[in-house]
N, C-alpha and C positions, 0 to 999 in steps of 0.2 A: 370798718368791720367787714369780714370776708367768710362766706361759707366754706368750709374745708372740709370734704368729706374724706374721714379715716378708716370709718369702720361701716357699720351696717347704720349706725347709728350718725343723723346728721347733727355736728356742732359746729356753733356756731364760733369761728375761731377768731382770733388777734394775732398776726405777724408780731413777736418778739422784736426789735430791732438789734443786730448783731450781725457779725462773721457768721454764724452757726444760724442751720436754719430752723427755728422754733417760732413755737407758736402758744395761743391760750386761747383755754375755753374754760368756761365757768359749767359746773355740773349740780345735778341734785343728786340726794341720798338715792332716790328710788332707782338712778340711771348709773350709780357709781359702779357697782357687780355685772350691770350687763355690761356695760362697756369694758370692763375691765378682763372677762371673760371670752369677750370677741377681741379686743387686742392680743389677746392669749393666744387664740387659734390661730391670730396673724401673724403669730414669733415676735411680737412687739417686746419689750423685756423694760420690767420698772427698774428706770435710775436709783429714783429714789422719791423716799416717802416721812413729812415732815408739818406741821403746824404750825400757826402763827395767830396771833391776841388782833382781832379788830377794833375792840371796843373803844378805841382811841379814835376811832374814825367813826361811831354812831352803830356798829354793828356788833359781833359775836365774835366766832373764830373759825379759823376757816382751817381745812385738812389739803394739802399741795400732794400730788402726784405729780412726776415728773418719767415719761413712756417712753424710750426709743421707737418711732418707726423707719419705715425707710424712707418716708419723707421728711424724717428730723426728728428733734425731738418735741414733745406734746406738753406742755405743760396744765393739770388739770388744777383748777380750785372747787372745791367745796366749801359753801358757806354752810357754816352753823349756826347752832342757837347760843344766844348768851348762858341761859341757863340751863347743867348737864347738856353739855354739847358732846353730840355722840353720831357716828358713824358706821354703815357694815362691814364688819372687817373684812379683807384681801387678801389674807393670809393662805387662803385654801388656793387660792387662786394662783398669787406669787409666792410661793415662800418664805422668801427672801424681804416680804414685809415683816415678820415677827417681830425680829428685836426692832424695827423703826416704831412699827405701831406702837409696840409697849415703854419705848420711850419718847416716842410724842405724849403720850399718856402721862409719863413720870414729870413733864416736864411745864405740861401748858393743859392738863386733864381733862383732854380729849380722848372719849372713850370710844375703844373699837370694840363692836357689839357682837356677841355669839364667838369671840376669838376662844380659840382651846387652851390657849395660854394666855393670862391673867396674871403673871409676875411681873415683879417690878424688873427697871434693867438699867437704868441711870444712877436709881434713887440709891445710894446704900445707908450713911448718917450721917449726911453732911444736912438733911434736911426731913421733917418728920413728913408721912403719907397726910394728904391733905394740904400740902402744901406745892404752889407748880411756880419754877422760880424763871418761867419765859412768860410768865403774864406779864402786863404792862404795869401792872398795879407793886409788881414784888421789886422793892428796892432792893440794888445792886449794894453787893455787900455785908448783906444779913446772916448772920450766924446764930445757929441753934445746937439748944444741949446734944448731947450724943443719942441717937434713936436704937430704938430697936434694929439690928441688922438682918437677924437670921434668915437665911435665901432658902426656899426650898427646891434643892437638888433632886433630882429624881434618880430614886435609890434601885440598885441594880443588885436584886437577891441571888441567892442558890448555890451549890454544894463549892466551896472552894472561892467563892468570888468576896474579891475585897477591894478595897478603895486607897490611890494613893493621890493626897492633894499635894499641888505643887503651886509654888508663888500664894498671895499674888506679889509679895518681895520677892525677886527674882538675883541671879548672883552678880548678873551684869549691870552697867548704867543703862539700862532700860525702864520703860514706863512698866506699872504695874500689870497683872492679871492672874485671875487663878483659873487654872487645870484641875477637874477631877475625874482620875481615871477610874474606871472599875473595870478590875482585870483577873483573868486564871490564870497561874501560872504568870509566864511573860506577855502570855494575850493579851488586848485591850479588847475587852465587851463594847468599852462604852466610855466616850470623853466631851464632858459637859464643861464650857466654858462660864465664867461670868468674870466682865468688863466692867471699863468706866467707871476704875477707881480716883479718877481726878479729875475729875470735869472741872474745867474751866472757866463755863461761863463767856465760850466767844461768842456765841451768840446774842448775849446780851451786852456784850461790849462794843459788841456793833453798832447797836442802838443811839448810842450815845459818840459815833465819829463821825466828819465829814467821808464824803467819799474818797475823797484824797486819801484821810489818814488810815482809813479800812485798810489799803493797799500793807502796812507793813504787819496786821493783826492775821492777814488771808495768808500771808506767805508764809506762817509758824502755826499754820492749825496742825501740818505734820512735817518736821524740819525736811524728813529726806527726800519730800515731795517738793520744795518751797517752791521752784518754778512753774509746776503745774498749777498752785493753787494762787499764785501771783496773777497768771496768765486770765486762769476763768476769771478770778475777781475783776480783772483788768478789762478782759471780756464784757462781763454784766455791765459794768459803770459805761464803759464805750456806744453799748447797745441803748444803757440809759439814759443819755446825754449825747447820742448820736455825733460822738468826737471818733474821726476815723484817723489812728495811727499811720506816721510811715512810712512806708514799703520798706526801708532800711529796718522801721524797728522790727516789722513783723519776721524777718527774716533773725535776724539777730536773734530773736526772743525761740523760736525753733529751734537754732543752734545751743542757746543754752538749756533746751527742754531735754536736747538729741544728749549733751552734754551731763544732763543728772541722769538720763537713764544709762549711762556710760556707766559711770561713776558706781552707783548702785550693784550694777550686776556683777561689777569688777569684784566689789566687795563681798555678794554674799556669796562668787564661786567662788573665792578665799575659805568661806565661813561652810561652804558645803564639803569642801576637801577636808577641811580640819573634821567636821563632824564623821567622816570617814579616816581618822587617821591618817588623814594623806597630809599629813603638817605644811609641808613642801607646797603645795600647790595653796596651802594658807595665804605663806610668808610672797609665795612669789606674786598674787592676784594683790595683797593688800601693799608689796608696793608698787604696782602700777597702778593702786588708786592713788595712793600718797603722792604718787610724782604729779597726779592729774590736778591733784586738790592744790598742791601746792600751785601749781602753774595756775589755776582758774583764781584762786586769791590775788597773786600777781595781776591777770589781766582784767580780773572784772571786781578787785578787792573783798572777796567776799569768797572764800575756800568752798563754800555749799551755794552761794551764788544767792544769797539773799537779798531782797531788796534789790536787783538790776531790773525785773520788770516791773514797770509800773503803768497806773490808765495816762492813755495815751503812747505810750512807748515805752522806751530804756530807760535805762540811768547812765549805760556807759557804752559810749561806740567800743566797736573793734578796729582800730586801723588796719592797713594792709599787714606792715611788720610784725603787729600783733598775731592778726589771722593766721600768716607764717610761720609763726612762733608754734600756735597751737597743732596746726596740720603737721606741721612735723615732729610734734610730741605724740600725735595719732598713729602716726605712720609707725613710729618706734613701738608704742604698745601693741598696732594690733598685729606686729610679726611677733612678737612675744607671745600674744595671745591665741595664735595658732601654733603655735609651739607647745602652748598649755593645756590645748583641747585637744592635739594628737595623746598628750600624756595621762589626760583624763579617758578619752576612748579608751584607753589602750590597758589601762589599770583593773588588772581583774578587780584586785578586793574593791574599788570605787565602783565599779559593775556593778557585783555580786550585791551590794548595799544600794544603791540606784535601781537598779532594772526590778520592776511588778513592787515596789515599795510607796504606798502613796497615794496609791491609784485614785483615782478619779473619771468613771469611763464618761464618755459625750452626753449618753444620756440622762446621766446624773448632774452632771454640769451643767448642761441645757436645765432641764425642770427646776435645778436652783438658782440660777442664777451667776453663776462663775462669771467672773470677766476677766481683764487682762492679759496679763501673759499668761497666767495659769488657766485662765479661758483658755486661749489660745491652744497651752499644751494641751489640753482634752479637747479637740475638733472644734471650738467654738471662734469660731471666723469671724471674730469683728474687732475693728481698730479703728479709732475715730477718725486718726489719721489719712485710714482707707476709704471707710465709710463716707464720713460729712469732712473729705479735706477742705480747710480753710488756705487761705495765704500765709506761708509760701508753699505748704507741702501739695498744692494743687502745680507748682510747677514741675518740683521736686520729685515728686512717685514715692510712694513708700511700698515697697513690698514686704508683706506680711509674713510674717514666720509663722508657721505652725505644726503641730502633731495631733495624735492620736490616742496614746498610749493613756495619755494622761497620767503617770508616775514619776517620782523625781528625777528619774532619766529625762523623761520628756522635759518639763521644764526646766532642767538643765541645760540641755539642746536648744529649745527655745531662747533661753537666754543669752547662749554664746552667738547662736544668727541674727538676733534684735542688737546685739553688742558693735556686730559687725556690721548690718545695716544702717545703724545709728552711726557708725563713723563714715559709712559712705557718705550719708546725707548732709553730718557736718563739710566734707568736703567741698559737694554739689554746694549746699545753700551760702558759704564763704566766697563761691566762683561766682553765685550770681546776688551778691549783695548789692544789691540800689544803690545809686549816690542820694544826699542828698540828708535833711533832719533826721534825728531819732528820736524826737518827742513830741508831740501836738498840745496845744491846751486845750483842757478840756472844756469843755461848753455847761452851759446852767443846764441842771435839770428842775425840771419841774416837779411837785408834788406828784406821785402815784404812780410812776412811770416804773417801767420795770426791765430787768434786762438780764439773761441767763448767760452763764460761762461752764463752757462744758469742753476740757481736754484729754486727751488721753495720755496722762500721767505714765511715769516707768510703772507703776504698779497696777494702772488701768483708769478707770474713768474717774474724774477727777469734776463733781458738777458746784455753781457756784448759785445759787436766783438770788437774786437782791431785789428789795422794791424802795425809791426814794420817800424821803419825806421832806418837810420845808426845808429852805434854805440848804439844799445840797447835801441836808444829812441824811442817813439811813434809817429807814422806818423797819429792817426787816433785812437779813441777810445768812441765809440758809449755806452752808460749807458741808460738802458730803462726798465720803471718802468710798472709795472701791472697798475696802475691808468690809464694809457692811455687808456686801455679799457674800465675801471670801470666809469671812473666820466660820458659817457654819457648815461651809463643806471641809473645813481641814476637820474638826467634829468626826467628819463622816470619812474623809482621806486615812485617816489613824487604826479603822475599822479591821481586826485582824493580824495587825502586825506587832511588832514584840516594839513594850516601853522604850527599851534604848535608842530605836530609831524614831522616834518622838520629835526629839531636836533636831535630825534631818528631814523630816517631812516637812518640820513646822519651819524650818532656813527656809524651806524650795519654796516656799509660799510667801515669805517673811512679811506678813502682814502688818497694818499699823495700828497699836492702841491708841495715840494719840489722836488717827484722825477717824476716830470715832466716838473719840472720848470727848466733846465739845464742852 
């Protein structure tokens, strides 16, 4: 045990073992608001915020904060009480705790004290109130009659204003969600989301896998993430069994991370031209994903790249001819893809629909919490990649794209410079791949041991904490998606602009219900 002093406040912390450099301190209620109020003034910014059932282990329940500083990340616990187990809410403080608090709440009924919002936000009728299906005690599998649903929306009165809900059946194969606007005219007053119509239950599916088999349940909490949430998972178990991958796989596993973010952005500037009429700039962005997709099923069997990272390493080397193969399917897209961002510049009506649509200024972003690229587009300077680089991007450099403006222009731009630094980097990290294995065995871990994975995802921060339990199974494995910050500033992004461009605001962002939806 090590003193680590963060803040004004001394705690007593635990080195994490891992790539990433984290730590743990155990807190009380009465220290949770100071502390968390002095990280605040430090520009510390909460990952994320989430619960977990001790009583299997002789105790209560405990409340997990997990805090960027710039000495890494901080992992706090809070122990509870067995009986009404409750805490000071943080909400005032971060934000961007609301919808966690209120469903840590829904789900293991831990209650955050004095919170101004008191809805549920998991729960809809899959399970009645009074019932939390992350405790130890709720068997897996239980199903109940239909509950009461009714959500209370916060109604937005006066001369002219009316409401249009949308979803949460939506017309695409997409995940669920409802929109409800209240708007004048084309105006939007005002647009209240509610989530988390299909929860899952990964969390509690965890409970019951070796650490091995978590690896294939982490890469589908959000399919178009799969590498990032492979990688932390991979991360945690590494750090909690102290099995060091590699150097080939570490490197390899960067190229396929460099590789979904590719992928992705290909695809929603496709989806952002279409939402401007620009069809053209659709059809040509979605097939230079298609060529990519197809090529990555070819080389790593798996078109979205599921299942190649695993603890310990890969699943599948890249030979040289391989490598080959792919660098010169890069080289063909990204002259393409300069060809299609002089065409996007240059398109008034794409302009005129982009530029001040969206907005999001710095200082709005900052007090909520934005990350990502859409961080990024509104001034918010951080990427983990840059920040806490692991192996390989510590040899590799990443340079960070960012703007200002914060509007769908901006994160447009953003993403065609992340598109195009992500192909440099596959380049760099294929030049210097290691000889040598791409998979280690993993080592025993012992009861109670714990280990956090924390990557910066195409969509942004990507955190995994796991804590073991006997025999190498998981007692406890927490998955948390960058949307949790993100959906309630698109909320606030929509503010002012006319219904139609809805579905362009909400592309630049394209946040994930899945990976929030647990």
């Amino acid at each position: 045990m090590e003193e680590h002093r963060v803040t004004e406040l001394a705690l007593h912390t635990q080195p994490v073992a891992g790539a990433m450099p984290a730590f743990r301190a155990t807190v009380g209620a009465a220290e949770l608001r100071g502390l968390c109020e002095q990280t605040r003034a430090q520009k510390a910014r909460l990952v994320a915020l989430w619960g977990s059932d001790e009583t299997t282990r002789g105790g209560g329940y405990a409340l997990h904060l997990a805090l960027a500083l710039g000495s890494g990340l901080l992992w706090l616990t809070l122990p509870l009480a067995r009986e009404h187990p409750r805490y000071p809410s943080i909400a005032d403080i971060y934000p961007c705790a609301n919808r966690m608090q209120r469903a840590t709440y829904d789900l293991l009924g831990i209650h955050a004290q004095d919170s101004p919002d008191q809805r549920k936000w998991v729960r809809h009728r899959a399970w009645p109130g009074g019932v939390f299906p992350l405790r130890k005690a709720f068997p897996i599998g239980t199903s109940f009659p239909p509950s009461d649903d009714r959500y209370p929306f916060v109604k937005v009165e006066g001369e002219g204003v009316h409401e249009i809900p949308v979803g949460p059946v939506h017309a695409g194969t997409i995940e669920p969600g409802h929109f409800r606007f209240s708007i004048v005219g084309e105006k939007i007053l005002r647009l209240e989301e509610r989530l988390c119509y299909t929860h899952k239950g990964i969390e509690k599916l965890f409970e019951n896998m070796t650490l091995a088999e978590g690896a294939r349940l982490a890469g589908r909490v959000s399919g178009d993430s799969t590498v990032a949430y492979a990688w932390a998972y991979a991360m945690a178990v590494e750090g909690a069994t102290g099995t060091e991958p590699p150097s080939r796989a570490l490197g390899l596993r960067a190229i396929l991370l460099e590789l979904e973010r590719i992928a992705n952005h290909l695809g929603d500037l496709g989806y952002l031209g279409n939402d401007v009429a620009l069809s053209f700039g659709f059809f040509q962005f979605w097939r230079l994903k298609e060529d990519l997709l197809r090529l990555q099923g070819e080389l790593f069997g798996h078109r979205y790249l599921m299942d190649q990272v695993v603890p310990g390493g890969v699943a599948r080397d890249l030979p040289r001819d391989q490598a080959e193969r792919l660098l010169a399917r890069l080289e063909q897209i990204q002259s393409e893809v300069v060809a299609l961002k002089a065409i996007y510049d240059d398109h008034a009506g794409a302009q005129d629909r982009f530029v001040m649509t969206g907005q999001v200024l710095p200082e709005l972003a900052e007090k909520m919490g934005l990350v990502g690229f859409a961080g990024r587009a509104s001034g918010i300077k951080h990427d983990l990649r840059v920040d806490y680089p692991v192996l390989p991007y510590q040899q590799a450099g990443v340079r960070m794209a960012t703007h200002t403006r914060g509007d769908v222009a901006a994160r447009v731009s953003v993403r065609f410079d992340e598109m195009f630094e992500s192909m440099r980097l596959v380049r760099t990290l294929a030049s210097q791949l290691a000889p040598g294995a791409i998979r280690a065995p993993l080592a025993d871990c012992i009861p109670g041991k714990c280990g956090v994975g924390w990557v910066e995802g195409w969509r942004g921060e990507v955190l995994i904490a796991l804590e073991s339990a006997d025999a190498n199974r998981i007692h406890r494995a927490h998955a948390h998606d960058p949307s949790w910050q993100n959906w309630p500033l698109l909320e606030r992004a929509v503010l002012g602009n006319i219904v139609p461009d809805f579905p362009l605001i909400n592309k630049s962002f394209n946040l994930s219900y899945s990976g929030q939806d647990l």
